[in-house]
CHARMM internal coordinates of N, CA and C (Angstrom, degrees):
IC EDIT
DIST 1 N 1 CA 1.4371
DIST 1 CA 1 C 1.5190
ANGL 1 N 1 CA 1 C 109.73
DIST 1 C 2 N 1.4483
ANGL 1 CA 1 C 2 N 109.33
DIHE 1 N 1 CA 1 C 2 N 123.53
DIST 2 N 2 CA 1.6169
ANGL 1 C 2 N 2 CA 112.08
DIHE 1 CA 1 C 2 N 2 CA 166.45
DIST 2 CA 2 C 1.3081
ANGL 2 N 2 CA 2 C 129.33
DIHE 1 C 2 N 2 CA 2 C -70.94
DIST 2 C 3 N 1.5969
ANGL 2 CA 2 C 3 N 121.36
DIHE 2 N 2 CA 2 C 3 N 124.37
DIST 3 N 3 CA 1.6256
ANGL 2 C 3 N 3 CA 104.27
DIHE 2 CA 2 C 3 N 3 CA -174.91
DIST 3 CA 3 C 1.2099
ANGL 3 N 3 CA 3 C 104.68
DIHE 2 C 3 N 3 CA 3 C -88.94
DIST 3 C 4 N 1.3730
ANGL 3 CA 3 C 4 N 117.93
DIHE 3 N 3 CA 3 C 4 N 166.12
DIST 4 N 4 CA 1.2705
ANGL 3 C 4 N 4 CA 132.42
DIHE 3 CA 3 C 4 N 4 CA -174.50
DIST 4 CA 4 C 1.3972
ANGL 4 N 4 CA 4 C 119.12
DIHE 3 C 4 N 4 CA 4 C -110.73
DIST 4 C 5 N 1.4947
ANGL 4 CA 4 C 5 N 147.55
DIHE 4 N 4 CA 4 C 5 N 94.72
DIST 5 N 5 CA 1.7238
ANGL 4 C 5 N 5 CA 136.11
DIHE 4 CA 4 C 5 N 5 CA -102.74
DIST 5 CA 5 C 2.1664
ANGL 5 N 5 CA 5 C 66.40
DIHE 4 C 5 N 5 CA 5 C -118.85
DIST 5 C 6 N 1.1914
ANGL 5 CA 5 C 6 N 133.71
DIHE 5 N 5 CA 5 C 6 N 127.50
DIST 6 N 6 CA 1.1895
ANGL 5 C 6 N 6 CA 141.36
DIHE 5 CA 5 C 6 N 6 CA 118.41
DIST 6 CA 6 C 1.1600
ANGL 6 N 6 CA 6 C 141.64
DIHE 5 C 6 N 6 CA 6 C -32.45
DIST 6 C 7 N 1.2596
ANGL 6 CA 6 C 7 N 139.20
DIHE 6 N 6 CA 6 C 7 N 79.93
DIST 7 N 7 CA 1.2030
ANGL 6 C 7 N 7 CA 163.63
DIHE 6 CA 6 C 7 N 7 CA -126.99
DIST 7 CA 7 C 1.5156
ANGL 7 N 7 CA 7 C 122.06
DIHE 6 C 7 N 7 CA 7 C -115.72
DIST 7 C 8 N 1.7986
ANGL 7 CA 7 C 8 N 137.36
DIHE 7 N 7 CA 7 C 8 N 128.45
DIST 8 N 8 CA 1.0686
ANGL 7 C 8 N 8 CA 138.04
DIHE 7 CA 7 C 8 N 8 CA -171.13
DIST 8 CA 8 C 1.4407
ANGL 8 N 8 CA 8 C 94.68
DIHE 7 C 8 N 8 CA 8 C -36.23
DIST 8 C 9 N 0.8365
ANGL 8 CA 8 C 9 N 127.99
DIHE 8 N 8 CA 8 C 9 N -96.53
DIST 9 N 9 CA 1.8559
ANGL 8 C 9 N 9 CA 142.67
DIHE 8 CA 8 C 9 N 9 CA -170.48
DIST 9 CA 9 C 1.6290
ANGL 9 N 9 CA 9 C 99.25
DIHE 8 C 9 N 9 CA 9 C -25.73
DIST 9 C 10 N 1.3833
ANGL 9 CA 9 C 10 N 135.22
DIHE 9 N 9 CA 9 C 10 N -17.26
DIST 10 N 10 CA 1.3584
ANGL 9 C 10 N 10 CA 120.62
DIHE 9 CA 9 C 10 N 10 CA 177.74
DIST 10 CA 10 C 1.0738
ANGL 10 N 10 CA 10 C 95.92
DIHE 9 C 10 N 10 CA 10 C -106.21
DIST 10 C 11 N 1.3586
ANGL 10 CA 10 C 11 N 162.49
DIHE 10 N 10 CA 10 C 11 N -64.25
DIST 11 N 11 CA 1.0845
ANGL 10 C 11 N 11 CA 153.65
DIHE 10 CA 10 C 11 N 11 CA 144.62
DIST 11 CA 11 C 1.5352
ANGL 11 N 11 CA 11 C 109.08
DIHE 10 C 11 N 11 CA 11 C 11.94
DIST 11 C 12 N 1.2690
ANGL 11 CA 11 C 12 N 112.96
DIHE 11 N 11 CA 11 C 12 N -80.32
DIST 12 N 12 CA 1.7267
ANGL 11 C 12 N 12 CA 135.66
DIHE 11 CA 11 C 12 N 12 CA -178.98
DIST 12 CA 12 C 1.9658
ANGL 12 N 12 CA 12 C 104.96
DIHE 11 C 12 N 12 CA 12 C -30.81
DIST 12 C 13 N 1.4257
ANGL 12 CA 12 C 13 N 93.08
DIHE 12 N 12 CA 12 C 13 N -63.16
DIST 13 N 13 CA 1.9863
ANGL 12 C 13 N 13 CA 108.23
DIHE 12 CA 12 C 13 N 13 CA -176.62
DIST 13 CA 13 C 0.8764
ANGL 13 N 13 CA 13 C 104.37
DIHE 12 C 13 N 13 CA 13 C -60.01
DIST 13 C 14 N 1.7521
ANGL 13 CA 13 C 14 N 115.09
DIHE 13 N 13 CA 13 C 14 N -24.71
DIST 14 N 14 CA 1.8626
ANGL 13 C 14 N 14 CA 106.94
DIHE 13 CA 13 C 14 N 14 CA -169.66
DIST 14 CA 14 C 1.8656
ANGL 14 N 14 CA 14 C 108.50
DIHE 13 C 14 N 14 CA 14 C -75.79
DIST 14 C 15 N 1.3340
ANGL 14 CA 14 C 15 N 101.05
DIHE 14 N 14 CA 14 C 15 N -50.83
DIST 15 N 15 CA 1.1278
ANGL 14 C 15 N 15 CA 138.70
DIHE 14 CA 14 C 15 N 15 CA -160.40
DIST 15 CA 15 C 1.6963
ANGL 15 N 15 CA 15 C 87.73
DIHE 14 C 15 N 15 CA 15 C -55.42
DIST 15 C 16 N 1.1001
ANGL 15 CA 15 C 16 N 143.37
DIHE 15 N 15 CA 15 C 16 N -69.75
DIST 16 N 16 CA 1.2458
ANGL 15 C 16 N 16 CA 172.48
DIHE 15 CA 15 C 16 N 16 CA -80.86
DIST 16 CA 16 C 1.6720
ANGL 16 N 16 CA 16 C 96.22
DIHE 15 C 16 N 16 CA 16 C -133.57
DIST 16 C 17 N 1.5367
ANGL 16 CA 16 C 17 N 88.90
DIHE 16 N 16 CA 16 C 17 N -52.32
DIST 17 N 17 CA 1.9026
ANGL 16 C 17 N 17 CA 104.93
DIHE 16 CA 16 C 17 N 17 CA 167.97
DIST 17 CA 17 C 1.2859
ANGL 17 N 17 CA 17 C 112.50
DIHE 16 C 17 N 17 CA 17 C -58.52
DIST 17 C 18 N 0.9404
ANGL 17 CA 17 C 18 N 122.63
DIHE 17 N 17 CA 17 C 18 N -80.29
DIST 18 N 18 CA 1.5123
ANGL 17 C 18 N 18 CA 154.07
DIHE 17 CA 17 C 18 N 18 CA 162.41
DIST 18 CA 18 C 2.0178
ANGL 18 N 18 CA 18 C 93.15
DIHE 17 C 18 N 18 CA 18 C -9.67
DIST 18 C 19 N 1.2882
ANGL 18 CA 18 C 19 N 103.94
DIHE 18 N 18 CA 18 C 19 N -47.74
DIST 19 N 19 CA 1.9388
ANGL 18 C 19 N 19 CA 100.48
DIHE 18 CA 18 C 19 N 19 CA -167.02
DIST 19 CA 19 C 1.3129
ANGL 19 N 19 CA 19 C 87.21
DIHE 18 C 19 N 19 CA 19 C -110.02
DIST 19 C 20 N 1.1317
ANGL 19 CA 19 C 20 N 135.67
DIHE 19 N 19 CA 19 C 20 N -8.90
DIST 20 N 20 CA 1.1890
ANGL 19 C 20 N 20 CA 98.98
DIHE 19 CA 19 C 20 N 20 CA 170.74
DIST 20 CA 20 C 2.0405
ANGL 20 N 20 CA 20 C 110.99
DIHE 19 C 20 N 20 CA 20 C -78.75
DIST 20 C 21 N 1.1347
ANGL 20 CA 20 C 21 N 106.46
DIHE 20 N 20 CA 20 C 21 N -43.08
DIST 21 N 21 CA 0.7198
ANGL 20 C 21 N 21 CA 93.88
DIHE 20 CA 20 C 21 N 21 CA -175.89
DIST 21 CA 21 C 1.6792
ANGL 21 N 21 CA 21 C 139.98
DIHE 20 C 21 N 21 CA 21 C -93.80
DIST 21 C 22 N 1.7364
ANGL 21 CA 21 C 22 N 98.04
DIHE 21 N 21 CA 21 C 22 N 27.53
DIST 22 N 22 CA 1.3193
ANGL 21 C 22 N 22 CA 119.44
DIHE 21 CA 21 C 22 N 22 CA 157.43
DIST 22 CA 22 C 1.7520
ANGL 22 N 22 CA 22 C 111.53
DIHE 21 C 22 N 22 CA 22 C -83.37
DIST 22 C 23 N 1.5975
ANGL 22 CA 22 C 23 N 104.26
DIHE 22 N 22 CA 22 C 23 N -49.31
DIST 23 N 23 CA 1.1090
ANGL 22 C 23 N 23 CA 91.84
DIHE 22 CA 22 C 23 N 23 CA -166.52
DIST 23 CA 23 C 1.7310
ANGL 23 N 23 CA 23 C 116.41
DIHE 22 C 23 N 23 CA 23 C -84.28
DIST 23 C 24 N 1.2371
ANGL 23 CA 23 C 24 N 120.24
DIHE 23 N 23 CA 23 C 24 N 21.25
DIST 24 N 24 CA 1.4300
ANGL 23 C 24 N 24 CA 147.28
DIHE 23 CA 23 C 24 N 24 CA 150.43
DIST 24 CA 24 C 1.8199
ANGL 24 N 24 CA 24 C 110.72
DIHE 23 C 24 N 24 CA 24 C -63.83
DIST 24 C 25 N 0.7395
ANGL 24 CA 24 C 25 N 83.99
DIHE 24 N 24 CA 24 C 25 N -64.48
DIST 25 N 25 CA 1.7322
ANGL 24 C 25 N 25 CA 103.25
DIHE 24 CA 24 C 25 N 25 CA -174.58
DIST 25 CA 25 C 1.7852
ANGL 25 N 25 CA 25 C 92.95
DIHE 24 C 25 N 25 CA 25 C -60.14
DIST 25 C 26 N 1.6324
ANGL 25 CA 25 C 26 N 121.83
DIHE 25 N 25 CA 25 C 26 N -89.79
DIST 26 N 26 CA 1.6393
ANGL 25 C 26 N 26 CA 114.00
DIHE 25 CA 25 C 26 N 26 CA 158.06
DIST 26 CA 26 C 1.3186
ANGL 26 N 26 CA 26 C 130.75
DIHE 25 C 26 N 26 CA 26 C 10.61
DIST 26 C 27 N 1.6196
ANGL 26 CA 26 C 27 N 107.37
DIHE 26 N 26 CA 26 C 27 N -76.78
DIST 27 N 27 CA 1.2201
ANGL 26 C 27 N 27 CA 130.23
DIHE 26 CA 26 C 27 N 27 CA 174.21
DIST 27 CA 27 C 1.7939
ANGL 27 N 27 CA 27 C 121.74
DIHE 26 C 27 N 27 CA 27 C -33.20
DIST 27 C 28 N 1.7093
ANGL 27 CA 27 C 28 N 93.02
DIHE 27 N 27 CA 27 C 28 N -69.78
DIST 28 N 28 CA 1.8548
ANGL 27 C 28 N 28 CA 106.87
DIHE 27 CA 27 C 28 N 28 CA 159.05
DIST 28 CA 28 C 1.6291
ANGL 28 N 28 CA 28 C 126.65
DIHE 27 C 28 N 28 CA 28 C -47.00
DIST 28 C 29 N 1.0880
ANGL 28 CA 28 C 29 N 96.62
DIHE 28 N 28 CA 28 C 29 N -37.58
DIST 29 N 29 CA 1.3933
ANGL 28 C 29 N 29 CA 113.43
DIHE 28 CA 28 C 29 N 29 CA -172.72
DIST 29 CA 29 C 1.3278
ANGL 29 N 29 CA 29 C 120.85
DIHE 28 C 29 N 29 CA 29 C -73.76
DIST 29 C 30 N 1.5552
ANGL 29 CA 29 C 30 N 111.51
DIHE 29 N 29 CA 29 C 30 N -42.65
DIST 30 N 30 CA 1.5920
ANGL 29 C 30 N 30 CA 129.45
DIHE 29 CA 29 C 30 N 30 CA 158.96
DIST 30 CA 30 C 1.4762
ANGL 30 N 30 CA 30 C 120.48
DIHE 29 C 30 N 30 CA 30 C -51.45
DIST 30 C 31 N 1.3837
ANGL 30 CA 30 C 31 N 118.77
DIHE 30 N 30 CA 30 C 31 N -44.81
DIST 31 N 31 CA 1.9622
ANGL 30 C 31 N 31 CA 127.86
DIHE 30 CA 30 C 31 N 31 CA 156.38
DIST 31 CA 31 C 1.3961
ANGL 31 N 31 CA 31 C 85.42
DIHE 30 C 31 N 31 CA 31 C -8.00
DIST 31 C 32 N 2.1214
ANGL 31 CA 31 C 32 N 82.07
DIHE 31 N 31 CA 31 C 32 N -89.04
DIST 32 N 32 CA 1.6369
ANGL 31 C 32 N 32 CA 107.73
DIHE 31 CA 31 C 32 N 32 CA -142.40
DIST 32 CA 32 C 1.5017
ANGL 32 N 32 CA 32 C 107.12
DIHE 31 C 32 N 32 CA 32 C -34.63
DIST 32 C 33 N 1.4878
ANGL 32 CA 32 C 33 N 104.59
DIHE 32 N 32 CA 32 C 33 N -56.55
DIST 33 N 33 CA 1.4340
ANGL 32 C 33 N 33 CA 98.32
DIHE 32 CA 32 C 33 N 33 CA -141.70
DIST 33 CA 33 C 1.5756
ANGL 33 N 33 CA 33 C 107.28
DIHE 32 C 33 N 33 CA 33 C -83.31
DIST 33 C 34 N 1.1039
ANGL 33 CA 33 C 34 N 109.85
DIHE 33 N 33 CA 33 C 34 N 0.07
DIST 34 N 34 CA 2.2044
ANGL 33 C 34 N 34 CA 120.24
DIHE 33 CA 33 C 34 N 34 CA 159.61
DIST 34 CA 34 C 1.4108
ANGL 34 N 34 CA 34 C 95.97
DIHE 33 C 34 N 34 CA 34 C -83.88
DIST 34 C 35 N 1.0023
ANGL 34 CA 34 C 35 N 132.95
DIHE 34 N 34 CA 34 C 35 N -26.38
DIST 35 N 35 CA 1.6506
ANGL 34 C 35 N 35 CA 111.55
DIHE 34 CA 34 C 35 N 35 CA -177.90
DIST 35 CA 35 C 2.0875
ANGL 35 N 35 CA 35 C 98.38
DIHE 34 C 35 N 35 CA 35 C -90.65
DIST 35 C 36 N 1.0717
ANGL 35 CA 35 C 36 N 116.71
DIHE 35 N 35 CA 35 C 36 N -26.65
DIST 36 N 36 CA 1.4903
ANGL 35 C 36 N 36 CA 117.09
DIHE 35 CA 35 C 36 N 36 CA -161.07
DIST 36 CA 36 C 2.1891
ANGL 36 N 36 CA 36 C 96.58
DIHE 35 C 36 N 36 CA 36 C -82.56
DIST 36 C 37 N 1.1956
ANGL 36 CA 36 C 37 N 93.06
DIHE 36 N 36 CA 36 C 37 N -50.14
DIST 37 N 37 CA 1.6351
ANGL 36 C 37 N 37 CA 118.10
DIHE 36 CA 36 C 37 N 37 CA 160.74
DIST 37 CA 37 C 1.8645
ANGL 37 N 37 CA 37 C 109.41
DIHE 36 C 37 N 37 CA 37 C -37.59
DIST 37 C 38 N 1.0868
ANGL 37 CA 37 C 38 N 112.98
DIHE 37 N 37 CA 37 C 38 N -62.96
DIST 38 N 38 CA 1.6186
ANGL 37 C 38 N 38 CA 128.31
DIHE 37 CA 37 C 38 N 38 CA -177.04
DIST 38 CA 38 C 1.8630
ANGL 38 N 38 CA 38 C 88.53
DIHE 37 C 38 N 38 CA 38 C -72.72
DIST 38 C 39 N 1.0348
ANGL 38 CA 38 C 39 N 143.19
DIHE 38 N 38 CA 38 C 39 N -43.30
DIST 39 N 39 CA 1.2711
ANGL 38 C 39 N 39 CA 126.55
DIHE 38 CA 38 C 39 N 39 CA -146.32
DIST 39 CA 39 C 1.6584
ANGL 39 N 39 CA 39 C 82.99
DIHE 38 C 39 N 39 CA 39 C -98.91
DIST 39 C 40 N 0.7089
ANGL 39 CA 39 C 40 N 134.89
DIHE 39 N 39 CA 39 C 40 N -52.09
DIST 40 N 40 CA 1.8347
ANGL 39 C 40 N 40 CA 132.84
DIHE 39 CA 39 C 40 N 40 CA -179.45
DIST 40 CA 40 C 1.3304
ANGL 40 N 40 CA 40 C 97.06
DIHE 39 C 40 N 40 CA 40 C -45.60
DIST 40 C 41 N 1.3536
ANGL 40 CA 40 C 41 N 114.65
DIHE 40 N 40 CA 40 C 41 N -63.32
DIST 41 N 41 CA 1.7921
ANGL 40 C 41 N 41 CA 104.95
DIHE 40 CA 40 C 41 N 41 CA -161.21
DIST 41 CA 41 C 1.5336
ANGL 41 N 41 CA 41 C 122.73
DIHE 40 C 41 N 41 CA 41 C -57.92
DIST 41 C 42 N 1.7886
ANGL 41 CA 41 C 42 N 101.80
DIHE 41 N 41 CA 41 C 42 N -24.56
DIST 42 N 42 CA 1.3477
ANGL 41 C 42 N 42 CA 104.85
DIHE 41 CA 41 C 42 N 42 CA -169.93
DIST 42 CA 42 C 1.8297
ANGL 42 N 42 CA 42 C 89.48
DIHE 41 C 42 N 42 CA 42 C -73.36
DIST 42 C 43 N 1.0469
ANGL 42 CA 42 C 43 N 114.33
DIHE 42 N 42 CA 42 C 43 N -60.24
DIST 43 N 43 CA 1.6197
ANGL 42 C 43 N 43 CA 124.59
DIHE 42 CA 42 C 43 N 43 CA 179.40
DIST 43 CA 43 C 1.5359
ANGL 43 N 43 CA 43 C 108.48
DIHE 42 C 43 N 43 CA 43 C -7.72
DIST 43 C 44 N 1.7720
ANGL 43 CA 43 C 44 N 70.01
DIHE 43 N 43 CA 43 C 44 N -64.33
DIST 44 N 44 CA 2.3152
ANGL 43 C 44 N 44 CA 78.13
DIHE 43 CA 43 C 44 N 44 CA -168.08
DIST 44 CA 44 C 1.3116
ANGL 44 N 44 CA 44 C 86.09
DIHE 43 C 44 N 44 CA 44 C -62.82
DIST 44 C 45 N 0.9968
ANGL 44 CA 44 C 45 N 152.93
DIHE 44 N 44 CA 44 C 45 N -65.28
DIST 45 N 45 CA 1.5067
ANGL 44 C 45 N 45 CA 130.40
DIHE 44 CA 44 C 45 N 45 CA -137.48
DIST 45 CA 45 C 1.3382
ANGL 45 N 45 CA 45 C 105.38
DIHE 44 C 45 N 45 CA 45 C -90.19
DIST 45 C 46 N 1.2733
ANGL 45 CA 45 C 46 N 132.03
DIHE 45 N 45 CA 45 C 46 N 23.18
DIST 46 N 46 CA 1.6213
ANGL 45 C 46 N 46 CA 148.62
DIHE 45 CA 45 C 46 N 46 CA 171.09
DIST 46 CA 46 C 1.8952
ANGL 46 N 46 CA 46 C 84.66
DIHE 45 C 46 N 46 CA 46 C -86.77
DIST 46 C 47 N 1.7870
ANGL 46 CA 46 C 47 N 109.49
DIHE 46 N 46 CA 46 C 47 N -79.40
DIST 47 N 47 CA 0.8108
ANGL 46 C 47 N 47 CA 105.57
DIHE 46 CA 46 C 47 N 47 CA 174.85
DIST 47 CA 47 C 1.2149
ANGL 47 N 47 CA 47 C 152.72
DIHE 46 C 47 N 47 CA 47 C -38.75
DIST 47 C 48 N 1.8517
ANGL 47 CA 47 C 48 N 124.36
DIHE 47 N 47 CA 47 C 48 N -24.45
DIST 48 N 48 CA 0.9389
ANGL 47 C 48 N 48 CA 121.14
DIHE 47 CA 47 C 48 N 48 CA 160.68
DIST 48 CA 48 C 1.1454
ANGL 48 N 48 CA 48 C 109.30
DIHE 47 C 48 N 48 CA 48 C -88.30
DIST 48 C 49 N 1.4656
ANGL 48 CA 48 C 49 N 151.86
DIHE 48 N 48 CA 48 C 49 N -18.80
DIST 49 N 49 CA 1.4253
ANGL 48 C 49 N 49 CA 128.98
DIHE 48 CA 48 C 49 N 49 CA 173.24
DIST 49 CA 49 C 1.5868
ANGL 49 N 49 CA 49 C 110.14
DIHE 48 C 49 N 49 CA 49 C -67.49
DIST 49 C 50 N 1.4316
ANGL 49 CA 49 C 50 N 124.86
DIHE 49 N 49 CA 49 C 50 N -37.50
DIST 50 N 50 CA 1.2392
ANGL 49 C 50 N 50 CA 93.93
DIHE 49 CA 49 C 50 N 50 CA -178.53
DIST 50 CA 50 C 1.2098
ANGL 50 N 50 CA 50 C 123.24
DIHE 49 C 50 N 50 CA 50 C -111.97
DIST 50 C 51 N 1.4467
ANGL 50 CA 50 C 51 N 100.32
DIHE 50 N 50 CA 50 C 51 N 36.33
DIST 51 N 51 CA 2.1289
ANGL 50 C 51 N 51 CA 108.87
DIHE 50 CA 50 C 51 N 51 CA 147.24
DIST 51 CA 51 C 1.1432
ANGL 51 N 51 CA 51 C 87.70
DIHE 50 C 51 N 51 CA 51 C -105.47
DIST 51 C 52 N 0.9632
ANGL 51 CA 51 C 52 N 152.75
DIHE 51 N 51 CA 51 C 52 N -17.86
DIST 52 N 52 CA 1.8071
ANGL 51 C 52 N 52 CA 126.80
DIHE 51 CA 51 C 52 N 52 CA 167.80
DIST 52 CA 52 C 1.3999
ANGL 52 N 52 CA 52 C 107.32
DIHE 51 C 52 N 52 CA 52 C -73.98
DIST 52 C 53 N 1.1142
ANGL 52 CA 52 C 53 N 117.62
DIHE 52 N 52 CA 52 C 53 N -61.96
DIST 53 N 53 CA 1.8622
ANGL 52 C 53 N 53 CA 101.40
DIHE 52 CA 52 C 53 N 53 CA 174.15
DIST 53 CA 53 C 1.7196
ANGL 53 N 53 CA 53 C 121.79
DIHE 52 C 53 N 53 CA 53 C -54.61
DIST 53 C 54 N 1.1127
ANGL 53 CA 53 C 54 N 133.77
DIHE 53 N 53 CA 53 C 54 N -26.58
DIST 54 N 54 CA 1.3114
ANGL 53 C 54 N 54 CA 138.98
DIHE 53 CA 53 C 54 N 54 CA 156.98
DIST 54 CA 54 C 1.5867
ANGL 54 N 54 CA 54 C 118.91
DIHE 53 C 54 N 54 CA 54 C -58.72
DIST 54 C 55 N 1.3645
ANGL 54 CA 54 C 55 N 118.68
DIHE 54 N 54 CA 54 C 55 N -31.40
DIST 55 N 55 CA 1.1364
ANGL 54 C 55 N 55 CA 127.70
DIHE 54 CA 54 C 55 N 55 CA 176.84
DIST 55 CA 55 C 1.7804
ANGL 55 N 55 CA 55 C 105.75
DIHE 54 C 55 N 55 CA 55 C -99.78
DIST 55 C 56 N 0.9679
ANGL 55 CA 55 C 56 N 119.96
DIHE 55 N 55 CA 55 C 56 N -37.80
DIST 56 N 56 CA 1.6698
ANGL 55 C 56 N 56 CA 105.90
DIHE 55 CA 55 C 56 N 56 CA 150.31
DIST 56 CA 56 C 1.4355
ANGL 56 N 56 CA 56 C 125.97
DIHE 55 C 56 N 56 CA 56 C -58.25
DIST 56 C 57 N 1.3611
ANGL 56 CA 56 C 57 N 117.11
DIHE 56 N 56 CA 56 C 57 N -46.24
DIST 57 N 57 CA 1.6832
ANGL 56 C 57 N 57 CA 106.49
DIHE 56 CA 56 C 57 N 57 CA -178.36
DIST 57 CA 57 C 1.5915
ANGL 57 N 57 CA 57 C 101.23
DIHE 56 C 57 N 57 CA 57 C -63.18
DIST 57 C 58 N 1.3829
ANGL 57 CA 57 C 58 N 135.59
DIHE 57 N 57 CA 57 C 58 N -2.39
DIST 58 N 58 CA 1.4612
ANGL 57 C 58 N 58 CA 111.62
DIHE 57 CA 57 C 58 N 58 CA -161.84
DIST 58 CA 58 C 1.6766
ANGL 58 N 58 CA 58 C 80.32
DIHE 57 C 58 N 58 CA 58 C -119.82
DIST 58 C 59 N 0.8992
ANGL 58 CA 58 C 59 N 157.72
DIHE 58 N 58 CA 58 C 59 N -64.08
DIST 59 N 59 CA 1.3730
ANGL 58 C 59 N 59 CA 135.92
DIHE 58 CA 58 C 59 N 59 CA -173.91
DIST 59 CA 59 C 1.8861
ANGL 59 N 59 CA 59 C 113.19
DIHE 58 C 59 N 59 CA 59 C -79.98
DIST 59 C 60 N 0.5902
ANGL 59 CA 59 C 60 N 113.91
DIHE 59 N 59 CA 59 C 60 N 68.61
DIST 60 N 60 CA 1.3524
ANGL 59 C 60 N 60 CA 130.55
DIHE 59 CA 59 C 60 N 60 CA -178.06
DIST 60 CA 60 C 1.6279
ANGL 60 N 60 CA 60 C 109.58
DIHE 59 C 60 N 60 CA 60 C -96.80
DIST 60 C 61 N 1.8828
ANGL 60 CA 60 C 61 N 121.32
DIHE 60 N 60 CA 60 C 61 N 113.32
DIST 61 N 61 CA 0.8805
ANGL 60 C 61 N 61 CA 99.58
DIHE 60 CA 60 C 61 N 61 CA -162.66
DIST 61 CA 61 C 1.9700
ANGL 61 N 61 CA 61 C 96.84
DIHE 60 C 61 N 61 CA 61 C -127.69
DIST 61 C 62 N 1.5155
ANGL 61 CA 61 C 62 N 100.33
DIHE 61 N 61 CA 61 C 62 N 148.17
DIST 62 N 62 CA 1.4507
ANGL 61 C 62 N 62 CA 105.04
DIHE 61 CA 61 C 62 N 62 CA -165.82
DIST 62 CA 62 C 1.5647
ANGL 62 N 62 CA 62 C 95.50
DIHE 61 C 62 N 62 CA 62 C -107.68
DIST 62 C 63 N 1.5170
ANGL 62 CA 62 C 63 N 95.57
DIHE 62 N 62 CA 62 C 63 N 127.64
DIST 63 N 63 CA 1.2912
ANGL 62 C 63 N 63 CA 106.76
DIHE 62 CA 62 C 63 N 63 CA -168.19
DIST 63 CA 63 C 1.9819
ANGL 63 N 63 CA 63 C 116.31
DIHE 62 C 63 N 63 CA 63 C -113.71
DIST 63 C 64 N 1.3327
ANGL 63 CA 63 C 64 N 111.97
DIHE 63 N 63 CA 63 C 64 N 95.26
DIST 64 N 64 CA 1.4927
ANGL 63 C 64 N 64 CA 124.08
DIHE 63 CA 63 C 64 N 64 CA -165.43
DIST 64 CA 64 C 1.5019
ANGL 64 N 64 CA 64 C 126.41
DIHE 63 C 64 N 64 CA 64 C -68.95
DIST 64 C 65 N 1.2444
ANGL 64 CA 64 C 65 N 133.73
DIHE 64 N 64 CA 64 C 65 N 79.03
DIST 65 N 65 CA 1.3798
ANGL 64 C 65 N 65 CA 145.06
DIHE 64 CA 64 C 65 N 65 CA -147.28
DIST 65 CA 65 C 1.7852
ANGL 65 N 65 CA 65 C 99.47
DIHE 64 C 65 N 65 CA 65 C -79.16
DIST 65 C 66 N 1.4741
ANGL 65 CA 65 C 66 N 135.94
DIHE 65 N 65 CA 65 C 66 N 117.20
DIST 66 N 66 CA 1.0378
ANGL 65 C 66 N 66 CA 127.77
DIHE 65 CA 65 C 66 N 66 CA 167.11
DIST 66 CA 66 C 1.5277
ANGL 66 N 66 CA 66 C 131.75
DIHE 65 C 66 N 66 CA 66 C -114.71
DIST 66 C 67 N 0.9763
ANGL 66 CA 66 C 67 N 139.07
DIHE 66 N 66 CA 66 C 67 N 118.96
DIST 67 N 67 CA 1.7841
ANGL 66 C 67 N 67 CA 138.71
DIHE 66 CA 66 C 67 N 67 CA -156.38
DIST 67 CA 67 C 1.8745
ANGL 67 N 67 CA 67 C 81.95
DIHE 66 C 67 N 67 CA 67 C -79.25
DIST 67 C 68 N 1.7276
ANGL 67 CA 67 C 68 N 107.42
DIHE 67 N 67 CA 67 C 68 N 146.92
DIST 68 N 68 CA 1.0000
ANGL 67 C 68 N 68 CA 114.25
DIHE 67 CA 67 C 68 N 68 CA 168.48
DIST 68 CA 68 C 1.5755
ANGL 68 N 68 CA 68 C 106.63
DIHE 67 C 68 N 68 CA 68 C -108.15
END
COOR INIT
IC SEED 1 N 1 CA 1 C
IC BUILD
């Protein structure tokens, strides 16, 4: 049986394959998760404004100024 000697330059093309097509995959993946990231934060902060205005209209305090 003949061996087949593996060589810098095959190594290199493999290697090269191999990232490219991770950092393909990465790339897509980075979109989503800045657009999914941006759509949560606005959310939560949907959510806290309007338990803060619900929680302001109910302790709401009237404050009676009198000249002596």
């Amino acid at each position: 049986m003949a061996q087949k000697h593996i060589t810098r330059t095959d190594l290199e093309s493999k290697f090269r394959e191999i990232q490219d097509d991770v950092q393909g995959k990465v790339v897509s993946k980075r979109d989503t998760m800045k657009a999914v990231a941006i759509g949560g934060g606005i959310v939560v902060l949907l959510i806290f404004y309007v338990l803060g205005r619900r929680s302001g209209k109910r302790k709401t305090t009237i404050v009676e100024i009198r000249r002596v």
